[in-house]
C-alpha positions in Angstrom: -22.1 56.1 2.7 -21.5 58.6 -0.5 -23.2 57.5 -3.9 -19.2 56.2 -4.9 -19.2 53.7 -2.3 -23.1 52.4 -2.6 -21.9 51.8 -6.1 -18.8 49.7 -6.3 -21.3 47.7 -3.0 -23.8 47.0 -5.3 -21.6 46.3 -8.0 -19.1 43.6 -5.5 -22.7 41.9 -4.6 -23.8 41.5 -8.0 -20.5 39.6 -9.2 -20.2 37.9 -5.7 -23.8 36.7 -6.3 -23.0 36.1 -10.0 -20.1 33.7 -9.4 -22.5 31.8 -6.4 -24.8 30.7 -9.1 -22.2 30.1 -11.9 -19.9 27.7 -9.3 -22.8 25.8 -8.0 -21.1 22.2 -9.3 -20.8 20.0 -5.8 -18.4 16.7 -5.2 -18.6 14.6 -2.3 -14.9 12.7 -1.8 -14.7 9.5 -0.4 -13.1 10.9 2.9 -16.5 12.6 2.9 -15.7 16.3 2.0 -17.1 18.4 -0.5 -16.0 20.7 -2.9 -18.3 23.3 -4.7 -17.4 25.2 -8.0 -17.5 25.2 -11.5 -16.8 21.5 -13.3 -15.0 22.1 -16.5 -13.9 18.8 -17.7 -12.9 15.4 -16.9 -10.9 13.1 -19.1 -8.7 10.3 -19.1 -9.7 10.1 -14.9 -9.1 13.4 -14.0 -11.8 16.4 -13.1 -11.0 20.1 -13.4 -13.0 22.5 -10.9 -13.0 26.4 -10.6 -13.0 27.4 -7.4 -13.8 31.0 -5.8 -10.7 30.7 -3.4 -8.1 29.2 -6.5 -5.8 31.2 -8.7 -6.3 27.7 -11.4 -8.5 24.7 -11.5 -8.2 22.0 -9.6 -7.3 18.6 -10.8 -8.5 15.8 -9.2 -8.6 12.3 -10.0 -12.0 10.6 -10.8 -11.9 8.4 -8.2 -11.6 10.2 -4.9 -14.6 11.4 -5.9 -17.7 9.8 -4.4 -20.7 11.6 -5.5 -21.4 14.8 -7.6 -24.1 17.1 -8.3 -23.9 19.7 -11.8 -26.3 22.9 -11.9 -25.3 23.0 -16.0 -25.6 21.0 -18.6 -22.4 18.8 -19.9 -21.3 16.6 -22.5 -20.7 13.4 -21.1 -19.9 10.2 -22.5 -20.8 7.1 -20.9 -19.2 3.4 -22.3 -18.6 5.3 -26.0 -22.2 6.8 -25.9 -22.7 10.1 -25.5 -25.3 12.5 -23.7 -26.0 15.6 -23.1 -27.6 16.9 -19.5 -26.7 17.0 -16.1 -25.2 14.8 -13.4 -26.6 13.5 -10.5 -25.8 10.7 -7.8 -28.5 8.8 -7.0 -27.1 6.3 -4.5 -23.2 5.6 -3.9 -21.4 6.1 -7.0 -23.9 5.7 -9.1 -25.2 8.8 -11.2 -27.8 9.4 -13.5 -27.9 12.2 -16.7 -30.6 14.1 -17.2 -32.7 17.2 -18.4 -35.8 18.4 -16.8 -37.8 15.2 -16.0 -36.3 13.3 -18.7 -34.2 10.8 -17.5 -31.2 9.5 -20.3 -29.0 6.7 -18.5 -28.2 5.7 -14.7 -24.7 4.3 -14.4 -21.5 3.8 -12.2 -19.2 6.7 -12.0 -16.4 4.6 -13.1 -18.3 4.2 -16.4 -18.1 7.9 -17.2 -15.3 8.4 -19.8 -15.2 12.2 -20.5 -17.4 15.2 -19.0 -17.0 18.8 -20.8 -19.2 21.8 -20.9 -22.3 21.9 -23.8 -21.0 25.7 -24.0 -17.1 25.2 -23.8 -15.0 28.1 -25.3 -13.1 26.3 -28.1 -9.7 26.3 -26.4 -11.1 23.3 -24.3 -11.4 21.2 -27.4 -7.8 21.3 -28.4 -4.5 19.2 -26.6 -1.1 19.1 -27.3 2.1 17.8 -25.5 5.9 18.5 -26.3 8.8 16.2 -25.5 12.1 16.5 -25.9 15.3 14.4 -24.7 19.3 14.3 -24.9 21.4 11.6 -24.0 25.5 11.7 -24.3 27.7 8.9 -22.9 31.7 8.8 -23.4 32.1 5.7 -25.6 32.5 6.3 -29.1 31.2 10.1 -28.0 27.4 9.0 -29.0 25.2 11.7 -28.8 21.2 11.2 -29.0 18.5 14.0 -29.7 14.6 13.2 -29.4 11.9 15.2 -30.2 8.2 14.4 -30.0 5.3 16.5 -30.7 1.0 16.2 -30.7 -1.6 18.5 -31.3 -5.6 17.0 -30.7 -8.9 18.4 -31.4 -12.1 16.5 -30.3 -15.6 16.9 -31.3 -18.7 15.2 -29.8 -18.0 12.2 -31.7 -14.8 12.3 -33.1 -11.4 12.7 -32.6 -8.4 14.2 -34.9 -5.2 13.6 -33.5 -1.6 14.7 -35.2 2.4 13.8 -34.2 5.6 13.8 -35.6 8.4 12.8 -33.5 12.4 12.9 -34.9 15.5 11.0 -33.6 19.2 11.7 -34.6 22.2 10.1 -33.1 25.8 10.7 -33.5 28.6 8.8 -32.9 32.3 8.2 -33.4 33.2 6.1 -36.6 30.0 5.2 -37.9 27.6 6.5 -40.3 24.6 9.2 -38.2 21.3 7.1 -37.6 18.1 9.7 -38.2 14.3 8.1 -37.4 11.2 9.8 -38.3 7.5 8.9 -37.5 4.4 11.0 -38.4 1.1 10.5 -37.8 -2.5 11.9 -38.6 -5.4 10.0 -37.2 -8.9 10.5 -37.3 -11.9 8.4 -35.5 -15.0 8.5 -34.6 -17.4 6.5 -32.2 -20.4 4.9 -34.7 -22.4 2.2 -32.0 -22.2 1.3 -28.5 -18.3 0.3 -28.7 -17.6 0.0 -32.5 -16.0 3.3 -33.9 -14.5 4.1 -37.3 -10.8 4.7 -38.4 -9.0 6.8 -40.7 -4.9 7.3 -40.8 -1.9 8.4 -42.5 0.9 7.2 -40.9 4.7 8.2 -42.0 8.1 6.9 -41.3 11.7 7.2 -42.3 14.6 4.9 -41.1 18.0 4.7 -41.6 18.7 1.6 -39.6 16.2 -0.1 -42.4 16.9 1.7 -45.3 13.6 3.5 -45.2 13.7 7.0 -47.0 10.2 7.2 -47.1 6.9 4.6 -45.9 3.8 6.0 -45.5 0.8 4.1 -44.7 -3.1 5.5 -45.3 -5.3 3.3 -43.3 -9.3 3.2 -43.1 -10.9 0.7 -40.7 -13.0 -0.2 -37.6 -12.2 -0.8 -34.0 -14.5 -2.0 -30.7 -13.2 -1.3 -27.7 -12.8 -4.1 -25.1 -13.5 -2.1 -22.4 -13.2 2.0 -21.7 -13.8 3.3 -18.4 -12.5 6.0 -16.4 -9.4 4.4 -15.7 -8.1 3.5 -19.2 -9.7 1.7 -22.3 -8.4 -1.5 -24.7 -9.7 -1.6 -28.1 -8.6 -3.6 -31.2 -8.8 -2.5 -35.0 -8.4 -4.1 -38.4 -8.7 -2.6 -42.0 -7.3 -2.0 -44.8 -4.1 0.0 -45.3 -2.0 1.4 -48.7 1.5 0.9 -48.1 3.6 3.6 -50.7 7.5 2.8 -49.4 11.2 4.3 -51.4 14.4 3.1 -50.5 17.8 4.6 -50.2 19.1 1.6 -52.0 16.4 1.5 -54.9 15.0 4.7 -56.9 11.5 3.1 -57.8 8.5 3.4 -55.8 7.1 0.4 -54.1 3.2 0.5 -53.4 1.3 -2.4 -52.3 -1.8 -3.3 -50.5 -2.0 -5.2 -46.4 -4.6 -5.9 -43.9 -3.6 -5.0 -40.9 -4.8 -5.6 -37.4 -4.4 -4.1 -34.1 -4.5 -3.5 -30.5 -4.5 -0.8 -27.9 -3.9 -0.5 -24.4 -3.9 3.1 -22.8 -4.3 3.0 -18.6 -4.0 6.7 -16.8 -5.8 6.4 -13.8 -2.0 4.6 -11.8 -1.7 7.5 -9.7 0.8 9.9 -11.6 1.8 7.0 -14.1 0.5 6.3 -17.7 0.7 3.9 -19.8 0.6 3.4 -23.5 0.9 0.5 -25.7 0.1 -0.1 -29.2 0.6 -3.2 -31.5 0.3 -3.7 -34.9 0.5 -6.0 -37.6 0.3 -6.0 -41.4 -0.4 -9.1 -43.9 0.4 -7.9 -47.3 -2.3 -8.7 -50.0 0.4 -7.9 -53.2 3.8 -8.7 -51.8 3.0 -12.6 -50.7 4.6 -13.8 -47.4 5.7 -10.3 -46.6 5.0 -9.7 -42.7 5.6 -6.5 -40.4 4.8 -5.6 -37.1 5.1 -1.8 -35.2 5.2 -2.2 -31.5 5.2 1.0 -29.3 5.4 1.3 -25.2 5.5 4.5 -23.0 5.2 4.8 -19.3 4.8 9.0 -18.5 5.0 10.3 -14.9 3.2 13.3 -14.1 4.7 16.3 -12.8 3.2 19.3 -11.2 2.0 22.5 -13.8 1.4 19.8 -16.7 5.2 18.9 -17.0 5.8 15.2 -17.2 8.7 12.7 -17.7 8.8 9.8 -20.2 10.3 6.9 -21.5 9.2 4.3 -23.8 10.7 1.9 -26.7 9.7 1.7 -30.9 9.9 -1.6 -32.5 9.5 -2.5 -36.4 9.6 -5.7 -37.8 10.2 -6.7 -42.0 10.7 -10.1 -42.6 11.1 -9.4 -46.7 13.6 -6.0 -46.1 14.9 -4.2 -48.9 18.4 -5.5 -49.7 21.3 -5.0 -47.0 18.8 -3.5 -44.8 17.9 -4.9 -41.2 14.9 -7.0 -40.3 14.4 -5.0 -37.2 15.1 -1.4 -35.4 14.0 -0.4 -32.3 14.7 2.9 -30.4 14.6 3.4 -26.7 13.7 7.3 -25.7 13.5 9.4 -22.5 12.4 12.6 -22.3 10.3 15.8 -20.9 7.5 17.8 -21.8 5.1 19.7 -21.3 1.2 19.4 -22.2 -1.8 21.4 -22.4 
């Protein structure tokens, strides 16, 4: 063997030994296999693995998995709390996080709401989905465009999440019907399952009159219950409601206590669910009442494409004049998410 070929040898054991020790991660499934590699995440009840013998991670869903065993340190979060060390089962699925000879919490898998590397490259921290849908039917030549959008960044303990979605329709001998909704959220977990809330949340509506409403919202929410499966939590606060008309040139501001609920369950094989439900009690405007209702059912496709249909529903009982009580959208659509 010439001094060439002892090289690139030496050179293919060191990375071959390299990537042993960096993909020593182990899971036991419940059919009894195992799997060793490099965890990377797991959220919203599904774990990503590197593997030596895969061109991309694997995904696989939280809970095939029956025990697991981490050589590195992760951020995990555990009913809303959150730790930092590494994972071990100690007797069928249940799992303890710890570091050295410090113990931190022992717990059921199922309890285990997000996993990601203490030394994550930043990309890991950022999500986003796109949507878009047409429908066309033959009477009256209507014609529907949807288009939603998100972008997310999560922290240890908080979460920033942004969307804006846009609905046009078209149709013969009537006036076009446009919808707008915009949101930016921000929250973050305070104690065991309290966490705090801050929002600014947009919409424009043609069916209600509604050039312009835009809510800022500060609050607290507790959630009911978060696992790896899905999570319900309810909210109330405050919120500034700033509203123009099409029919009316002044600017409307008043103040409402609002309160809340949400339902999000992802762990129904490739299905999702979303649901969200809120109501506002104005303080200024008395007897003045609205609600925003919001469902979506998404099925997962392969290479993080995914199909989705869901309904909008807002309530006024005190609208502005000529203006419906109520407008509600239906929308399909598909996307892609990071």
């Amino acid at each position: 063997m010439n001094t060439f070929q002892k090289y690139y040898t030496i050179l293919f054991l060191f990375l071959g030994f390299q990537s042993m020790v960096s993909q020593s991660d182990t899971l036991v499934f419940n059919t009894g296999n195992k799997m060793i590699g490099e965890i990377k995440k797991m959220e919203k009840g599904v774990l990503e693995i590197d593997v030596p013998y895969g061109k991309e991670n694997f995904k696989i869903k939280w809970s095939d998995i029956k025990e697991i065993y981490t050589s590195n340190k992760f951020l995990v979060t555990v009913n809303t709390k959150l730790y930092r060390g590494k994972i071990a089962t100690v007797i069928s699925e249940k799992v303890k996080i710890f570091d050295k000879n410090e113990e931190f919490i022992v717990c059921d898998l199922k309890n285990i709401l997000f996993i990601n590397e203490v030394n994550e490259v930043l990309k890991n921290r950022f999500s986003a989905s796109l949507e878009m849908g047409f429908n066309l039917t033959k009477s009256q030549n209507t014609q529907q465009f949807s288009l939603r959008s998100s972008l997310g960044y999560k922290t240890d303990k908080a979460n920033i999440e942004v969307s804006y979605s846009v609905l046009t329709t078209n149709q013969n001998e009537s006036e076009p019907a446009k919808r707008t909704d915009g949101l930016i959220n921000y929250r973050r977990i305070l104690i065991n399952r309290w966490y705090a809330i801050g929002s600014v949340v947009t919409l424009s509506n043609s069916t209600q009159k509604i050039d312009i409403r835009a809510n800022t919202q500060i609050g607290v929410g507790n959630y009911i219950f978060a696992n790896s499966k899905g999570y319900w939590g309810v909210k109330s606060g405050v919120n500034n409601n700033l509203e123009k008309f099409a029919n009316n040139f002044s600017t409307l501001n008043s103040w409402e206590g609002y309160l809340g609920s949400e339902l999000n369950l992802y762990d129904m094989e490739d299905f999702n669910l979303a649901l969200v439900l809120m109501n506002y009690s104005s303080f200024t405007d008395s007897g003045r009442y609205r609600a925003d209702i919001t469902f979506d059912i998404k099925y997962d496709l392969p290479l993080n494409l995914f199909v989705k249909a869901g309904i909008s529903f807002n309530y006024d009982n005190k609208p502005t004049l000529g203006a419906s009580t109520s407008d509600y959208i239906l929308r399909t659509g598909f996307g892609w998410e990071l």
